[in-house]
N, C-alpha and C positions, 0 to 999 in steps of 0.2 A: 504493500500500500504506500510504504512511500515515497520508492523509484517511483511508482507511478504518480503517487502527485507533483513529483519535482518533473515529472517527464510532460505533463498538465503542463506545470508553469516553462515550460523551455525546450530543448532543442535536440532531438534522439539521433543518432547519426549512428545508422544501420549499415555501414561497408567503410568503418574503419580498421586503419589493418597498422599492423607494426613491421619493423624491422629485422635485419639479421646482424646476431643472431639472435633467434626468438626467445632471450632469457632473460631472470629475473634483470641483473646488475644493470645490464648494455641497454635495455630498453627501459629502467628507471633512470637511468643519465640521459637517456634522450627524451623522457618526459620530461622534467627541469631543466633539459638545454634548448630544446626543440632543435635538436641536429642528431646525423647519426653516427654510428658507431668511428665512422673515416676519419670522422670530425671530432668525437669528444676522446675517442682510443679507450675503451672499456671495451673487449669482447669477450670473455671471461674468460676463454681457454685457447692457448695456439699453443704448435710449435717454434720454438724459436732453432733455427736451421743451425744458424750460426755457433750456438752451444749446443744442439742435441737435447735439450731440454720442453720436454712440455709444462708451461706456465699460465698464472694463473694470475687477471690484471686488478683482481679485488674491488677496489671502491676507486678504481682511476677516475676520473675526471678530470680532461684538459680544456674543458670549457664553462663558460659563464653560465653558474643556475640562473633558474628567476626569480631565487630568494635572494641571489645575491645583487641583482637588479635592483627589485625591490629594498633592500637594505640602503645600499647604494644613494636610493633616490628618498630615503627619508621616511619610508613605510615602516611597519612595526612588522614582524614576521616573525613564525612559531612551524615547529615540526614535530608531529607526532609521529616518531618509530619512522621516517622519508628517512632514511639513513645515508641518503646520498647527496642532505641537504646538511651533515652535519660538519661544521666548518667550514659551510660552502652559503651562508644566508643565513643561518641559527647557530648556535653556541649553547653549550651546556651551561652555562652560570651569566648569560646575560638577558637581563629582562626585557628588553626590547625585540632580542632576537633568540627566541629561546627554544631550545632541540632538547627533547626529553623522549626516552625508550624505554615505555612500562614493558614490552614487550606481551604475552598472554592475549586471548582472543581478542576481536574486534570490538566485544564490550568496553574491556576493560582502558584499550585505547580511544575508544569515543566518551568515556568516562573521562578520564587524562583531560583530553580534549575542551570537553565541558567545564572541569574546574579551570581551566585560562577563560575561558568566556568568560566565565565568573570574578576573572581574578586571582583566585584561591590557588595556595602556593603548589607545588608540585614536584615530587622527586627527580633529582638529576641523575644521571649515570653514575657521577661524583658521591650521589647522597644526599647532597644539600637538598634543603628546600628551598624553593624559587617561587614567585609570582610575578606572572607577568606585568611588567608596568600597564600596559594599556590593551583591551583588545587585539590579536592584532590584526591588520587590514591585510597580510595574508597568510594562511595557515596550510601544510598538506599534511596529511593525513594516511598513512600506510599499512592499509588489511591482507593479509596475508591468507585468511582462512580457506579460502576458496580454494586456491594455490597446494599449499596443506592438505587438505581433503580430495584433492585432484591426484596426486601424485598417486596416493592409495596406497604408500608402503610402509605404515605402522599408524597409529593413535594419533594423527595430526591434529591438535589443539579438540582433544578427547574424541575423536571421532573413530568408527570401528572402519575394521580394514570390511570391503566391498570384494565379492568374491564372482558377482555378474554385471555385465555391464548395466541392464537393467537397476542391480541394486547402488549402483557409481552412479549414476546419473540420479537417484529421489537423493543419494547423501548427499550431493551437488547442491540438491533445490531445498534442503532441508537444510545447510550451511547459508544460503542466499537467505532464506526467511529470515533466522536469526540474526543475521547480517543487518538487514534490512530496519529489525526491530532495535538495533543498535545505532541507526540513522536517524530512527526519528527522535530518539532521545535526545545527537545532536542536531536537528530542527528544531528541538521542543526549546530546546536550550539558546539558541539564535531568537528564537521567536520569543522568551522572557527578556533579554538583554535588548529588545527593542530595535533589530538589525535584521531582522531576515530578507524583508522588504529593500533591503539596501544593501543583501550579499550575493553576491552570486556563486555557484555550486557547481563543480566539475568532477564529475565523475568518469574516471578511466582507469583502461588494464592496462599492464606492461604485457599479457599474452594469454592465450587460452589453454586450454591442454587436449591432450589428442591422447585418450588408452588405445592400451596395447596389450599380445597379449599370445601365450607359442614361444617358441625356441626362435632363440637371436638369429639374424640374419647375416648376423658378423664375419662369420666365419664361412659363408660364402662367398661375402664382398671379397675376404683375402681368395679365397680361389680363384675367383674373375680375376684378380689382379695377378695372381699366380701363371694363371693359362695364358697371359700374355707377357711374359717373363719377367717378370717383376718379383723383388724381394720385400712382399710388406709386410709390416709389423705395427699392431693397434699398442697405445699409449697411453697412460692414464698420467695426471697429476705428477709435476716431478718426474716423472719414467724420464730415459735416455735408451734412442736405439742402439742394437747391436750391432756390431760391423757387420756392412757387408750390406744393409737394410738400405733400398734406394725409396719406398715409400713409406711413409709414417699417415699411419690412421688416425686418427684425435675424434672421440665419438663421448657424445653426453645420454646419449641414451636411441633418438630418434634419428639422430643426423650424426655423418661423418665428417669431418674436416679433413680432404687428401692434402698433405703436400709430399711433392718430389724432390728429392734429396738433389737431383739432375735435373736442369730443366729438358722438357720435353719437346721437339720439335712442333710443329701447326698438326702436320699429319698423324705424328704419334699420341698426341694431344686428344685431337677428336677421336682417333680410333678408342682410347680407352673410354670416352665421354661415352662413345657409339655402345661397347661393348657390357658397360655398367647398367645404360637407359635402356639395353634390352631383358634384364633380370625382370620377373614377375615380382617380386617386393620392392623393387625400387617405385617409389614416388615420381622423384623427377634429377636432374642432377643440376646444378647452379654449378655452370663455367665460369671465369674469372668476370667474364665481362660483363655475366647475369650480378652477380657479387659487388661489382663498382657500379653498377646501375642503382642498386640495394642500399648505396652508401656504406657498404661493409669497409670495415679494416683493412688492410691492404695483407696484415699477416693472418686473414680469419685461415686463410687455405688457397690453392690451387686451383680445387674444384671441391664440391660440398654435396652429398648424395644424403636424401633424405628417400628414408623409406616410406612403404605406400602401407597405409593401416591395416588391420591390425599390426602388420610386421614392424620389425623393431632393429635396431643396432645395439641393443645393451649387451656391457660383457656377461650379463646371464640370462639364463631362461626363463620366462615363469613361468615356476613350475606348477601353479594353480592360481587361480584367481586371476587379475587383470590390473596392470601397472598402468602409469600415467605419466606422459612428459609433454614439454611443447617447443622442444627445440628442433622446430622443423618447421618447411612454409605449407604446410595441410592447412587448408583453413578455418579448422578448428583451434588452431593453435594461434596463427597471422589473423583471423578477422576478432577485433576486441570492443566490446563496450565503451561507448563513450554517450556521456551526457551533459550539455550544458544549458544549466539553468538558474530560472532568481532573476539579477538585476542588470540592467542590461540587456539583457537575451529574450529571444522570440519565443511566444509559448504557442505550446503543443504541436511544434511542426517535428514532422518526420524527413531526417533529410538522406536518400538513398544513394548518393554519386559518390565516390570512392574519397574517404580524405584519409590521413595519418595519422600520429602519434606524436609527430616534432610540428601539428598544430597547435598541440596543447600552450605552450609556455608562451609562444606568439599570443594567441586567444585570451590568457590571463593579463599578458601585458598590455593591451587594447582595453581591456573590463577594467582595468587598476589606473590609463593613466599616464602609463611609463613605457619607456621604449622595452623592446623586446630582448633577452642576451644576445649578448656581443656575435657569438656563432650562432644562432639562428639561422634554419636554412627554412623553416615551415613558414606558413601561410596564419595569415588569421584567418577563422572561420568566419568570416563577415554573413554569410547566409544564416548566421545561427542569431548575430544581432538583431539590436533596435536602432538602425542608425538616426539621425546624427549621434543620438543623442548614448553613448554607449560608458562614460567615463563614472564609475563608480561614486558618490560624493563619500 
């Protein structure tokens, strides 16, 4: 009920899609950057050729949030658990710009939330208590539960492991509900502080997820690569190939990242592309040039084989039940939620033409006021306004 009222007052955008790679870290930096992975260099996993090593780029950010915009330009700014906002627009111990991580379901973090509306002090990472000096004019806010629950491979923020797809999909809608009931609390709470009429509300994913579900497909991938003389070998975290290895696999569960130890001619190039896109579990395969179109990292990989669902590339089987991941462009995983609504923004339109995820932070920067970060490569959503009139007071 209360997506739907915020979807009443504003703006549903049905064929928004994200980036690659489709993962938490890379496409929360490109929510707060509005640019992609090429640009802000967060793509969570590569190899690095050069040392033999597969690495891991954690909380990178090389680009301008849009708390730190907002900061910047005088706004008051708060982060609930957006961990990619912290030292980047909010700070654990200052009240104007304050990043706090209760971490525990979406309650508990719309709770957090609530008491800054109020004022009411609030534990830092540090410990301390804080209160926000003032409201502040912009806040994100980071639920994870859906995410959690998606994955399906233990008790995510108390939920039981899903053993059919049918029963993954009501815990999906049965986590949304809750979710949902933890939303209106913070409406309820906008709406006593005398502000709801004058905030506007954005609601988006960093990605969807795509189960899965059968014996890996892994270890055929390495056959294809085998049958056309190749020495490959799959990677995890930290791994280092072994002599002699001319391809390294780098796989997060749904997708693989190839790089060639050698570069490979035009014609050798395509044939292995040819040879891969004709497996029955492969999805689709993203050439380098499908990958710079994507705004991907220049080190995401070579070529990046996502498989076709159920099948999967994780280093194991399930052996029962049905797993969950979304790093792959299925568009279960690439098409994401997005809502914008409240003040400023058009209500109850439905808008179905394709936009993105590096709209976001352009869009907030136009409702607030203030120019957009510095690497911005997105759009405002202007179909989603009330123009002229769209500047937050």
């Amino acid at each position: 009920p209360n997506l739907n009222n915020l979807a009443s007052t504003g703006a549903l955008f049905t064929a928004a899609h994200n980036g690659f790679p489709s993962i938490t870290n890379p496409m929360q930096t490109t929510i707060v950057t509005g640019t992609w992975p090429a640009v802000h260099g967060n793509i969570y996993r590569y190899y690095d050729v050069s040392d033999n090593t597969v690495r891991g780029t954690g909380r990178t950010c090389e680009a301008e949030t849009i708390a730190e915009v907002a900061a910047a330009s005088g706004l008051s700014t708060a982060s609930v658990q957006q961990f990619m906002l912290r030292g980047r627009g909010t700070a654990d111990d200052d009240p104007l710009h304050l990043y706090i991580q209760p971490g525990g379901r979406f309650e508990e973090r719309a709770a957090e939330a609530v008491k800054i509306i109020r004022g009411e002090a609030v534990r830092t990472l540090n410990g301390a208590m804080v209160a926000s000096a003032e409201i502040p004019r912009f806040m994100a806010i980071y639920g994870d539960d859906l995410d959690a629950a998606g994955h399906n491979s233990g008790a995510g923020y108390g939920t039981a492991i899903a053993f059919t797809y049918d029963q993954w999909k009501a815990k999906m809608v049965r986590e949304l509900v809750r979710m949902d009931s933890a939303l209106g609390a913070l409406m309820r709470a906008l709406t006593n502080a005398g502000i709801m009429e004058r905030t506007a509300i954005i609601l988006t994913a960093d990605h969807g997820m795509t189960p899965y579900w059968g014996s890996s497909s892994l270890s055929d991938l390495v056959r294809v690569l085998q049958s056309l003389g190749y020495k490959p070998k799959a990677l995890g975290s930290d791994q280092k190939a072994p002599a002699g290895t001319d391809v390294v696999l780098v796989g997060t569960g749904i997708s693989v990242q190839v790089y060639f130890r050698r570069e490979p001619g035009p014609n050798e190039y395509r044939s292995v592309v040819e040879a891969i896109s004709a497996q029955p579990y492969v999805g689709s395969c993203l050439t380098r040039d499908d990958l710079d179109q994507m705004g991907a990292h220049e080190l995401s990989g070579d070529l990046v084989v996502w498989s076709n669902p159920p099948h999967h590339f994780a280093y194991n089987n399930v052996v029962f039940g049905i797993g969950g991941n979304h790093d792959t462009c299925h568009p279960s995983s690439r098409n994401v939620f997005l809502l914008v609504s409240g003040a400023g923004v058009q209500h109850g339109v439905i808008i179905d033409h394709p936009v993105e995820i590096i709209d976001v932070a352009p869009t907030i920067s136009k409702l607030l006021g203030i120019r957009p970060p510095a690497q911005a490569t997105g759009r405002v959503l202007e179909e989603a306004l009330r123009l002229p009139d769209v500047s937050i007071p």
